[in-house]
C-alpha positions as semicolon CSV with decimal commas, in nm:
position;residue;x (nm);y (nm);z (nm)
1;X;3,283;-4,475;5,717
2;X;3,498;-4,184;5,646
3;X;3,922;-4,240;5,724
4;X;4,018;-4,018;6,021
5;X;4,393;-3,866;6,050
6;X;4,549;-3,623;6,239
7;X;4,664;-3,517;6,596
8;X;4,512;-3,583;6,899
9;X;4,332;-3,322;7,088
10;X;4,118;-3,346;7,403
11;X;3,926;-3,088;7,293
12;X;3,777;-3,247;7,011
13;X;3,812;-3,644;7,128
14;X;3,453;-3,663;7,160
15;X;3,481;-3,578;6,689
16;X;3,779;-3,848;6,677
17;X;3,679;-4,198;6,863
18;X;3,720;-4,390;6,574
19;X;3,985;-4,282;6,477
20;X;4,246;-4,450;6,153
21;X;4,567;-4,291;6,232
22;X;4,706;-4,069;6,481
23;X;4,962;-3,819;6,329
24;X;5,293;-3,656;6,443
25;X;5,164;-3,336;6,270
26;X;4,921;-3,188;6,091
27;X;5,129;-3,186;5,737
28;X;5,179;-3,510;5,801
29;X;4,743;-3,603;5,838
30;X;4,713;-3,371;5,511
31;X;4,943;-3,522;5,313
32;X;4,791;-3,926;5,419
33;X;4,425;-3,727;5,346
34;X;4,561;-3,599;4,944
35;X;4,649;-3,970;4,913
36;X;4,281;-4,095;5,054
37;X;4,112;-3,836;4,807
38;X;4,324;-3,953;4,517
39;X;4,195;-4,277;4,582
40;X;3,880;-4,184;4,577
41;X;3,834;-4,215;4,951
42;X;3,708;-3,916;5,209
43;X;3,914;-3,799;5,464
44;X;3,900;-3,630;5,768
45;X;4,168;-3,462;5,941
46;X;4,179;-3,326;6,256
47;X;4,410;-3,116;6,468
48;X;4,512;-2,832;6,660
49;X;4,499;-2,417;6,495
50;X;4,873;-2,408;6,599
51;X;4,932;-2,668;6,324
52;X;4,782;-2,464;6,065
53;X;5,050;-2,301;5,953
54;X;5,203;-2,665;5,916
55;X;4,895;-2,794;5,704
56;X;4,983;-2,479;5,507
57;X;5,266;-2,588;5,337
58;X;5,091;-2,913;5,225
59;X;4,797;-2,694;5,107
60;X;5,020;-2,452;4,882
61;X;5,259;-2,693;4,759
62;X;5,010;-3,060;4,703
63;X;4,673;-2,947;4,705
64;X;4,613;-2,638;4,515
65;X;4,868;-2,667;4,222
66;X;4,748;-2,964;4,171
67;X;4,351;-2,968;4,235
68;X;4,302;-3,184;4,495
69;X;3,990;-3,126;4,673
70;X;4,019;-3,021;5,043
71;X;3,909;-3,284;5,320
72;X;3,716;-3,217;5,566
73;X;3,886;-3,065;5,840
74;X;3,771;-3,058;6,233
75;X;4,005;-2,809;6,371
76;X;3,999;-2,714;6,719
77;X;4,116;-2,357;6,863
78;X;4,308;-2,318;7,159
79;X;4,403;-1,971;7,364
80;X;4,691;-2,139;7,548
81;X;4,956;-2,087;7,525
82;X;5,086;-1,821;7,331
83;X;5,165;-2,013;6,991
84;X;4,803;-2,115;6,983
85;X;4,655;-1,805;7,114
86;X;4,834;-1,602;6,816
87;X;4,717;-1,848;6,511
88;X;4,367;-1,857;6,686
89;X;4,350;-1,512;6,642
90;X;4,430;-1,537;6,272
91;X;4,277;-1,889;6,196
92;X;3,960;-1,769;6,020
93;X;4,185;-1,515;5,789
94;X;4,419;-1,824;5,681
95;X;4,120;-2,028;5,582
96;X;3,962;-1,753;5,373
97;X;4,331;-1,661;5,248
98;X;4,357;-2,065;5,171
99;X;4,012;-2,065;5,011
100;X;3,918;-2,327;5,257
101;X;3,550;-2,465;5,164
102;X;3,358;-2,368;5,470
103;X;3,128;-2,672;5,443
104;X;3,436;-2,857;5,420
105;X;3,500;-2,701;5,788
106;X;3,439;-2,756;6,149
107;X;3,612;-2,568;6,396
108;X;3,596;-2,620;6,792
109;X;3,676;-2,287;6,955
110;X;3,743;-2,354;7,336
């Protein structure tokens, strides 16, 4: 069984039933997943595109400086309203930019 975290979405609930721990944000679901992977464990986390730019952060500052493998990351795309229409429109350039593993992604595009 693989440990779930992140932020609810209806769009993906069907992905999430079984879910560990609901997050407050996305940072928050990437930072519990770094600790997961350190233990050896492997994480999923799951959110919204508008918290992207959260899990961001975590990704420049925890994960790549120090080499901690990316979890898996179910990541669903809204078009409403305007915060999530805008980072839809740039989510696939942030993952590249991120060097996001693409088998490492699965992304829910309403």
């Amino acid at each position: 069984m693989n440990l779930k975290f992140g932020v609810p979405c209806s769009k993906i609930k069907d992905k999430i039933e079984d879910v560990e721990i609901n997050c407050t944000s996305e940072e928050q679901a990437m930072g519990i997943a770094a600790g997961c992977i350190l233990a050896g464990k492997e994480p999923i986390v799951y959110g919204q595109n508008s918290g992207l730019c959260r899990m961001m952060d975590i990704i420049t500052s925890l994960y790549k400086p120090y080499d901690i493998p990316f979890p898996k990351l179910i990541l669903s795309v809204r078009n409403k309203p305007y915060h999530h229409k805008f980072i839809g429109e740039i989510t696939d350039k942030l993952l590249v930019m991120l060097d996001y593993p693409k088998d490492k992604l699965e992304i829910v595009r309403q």
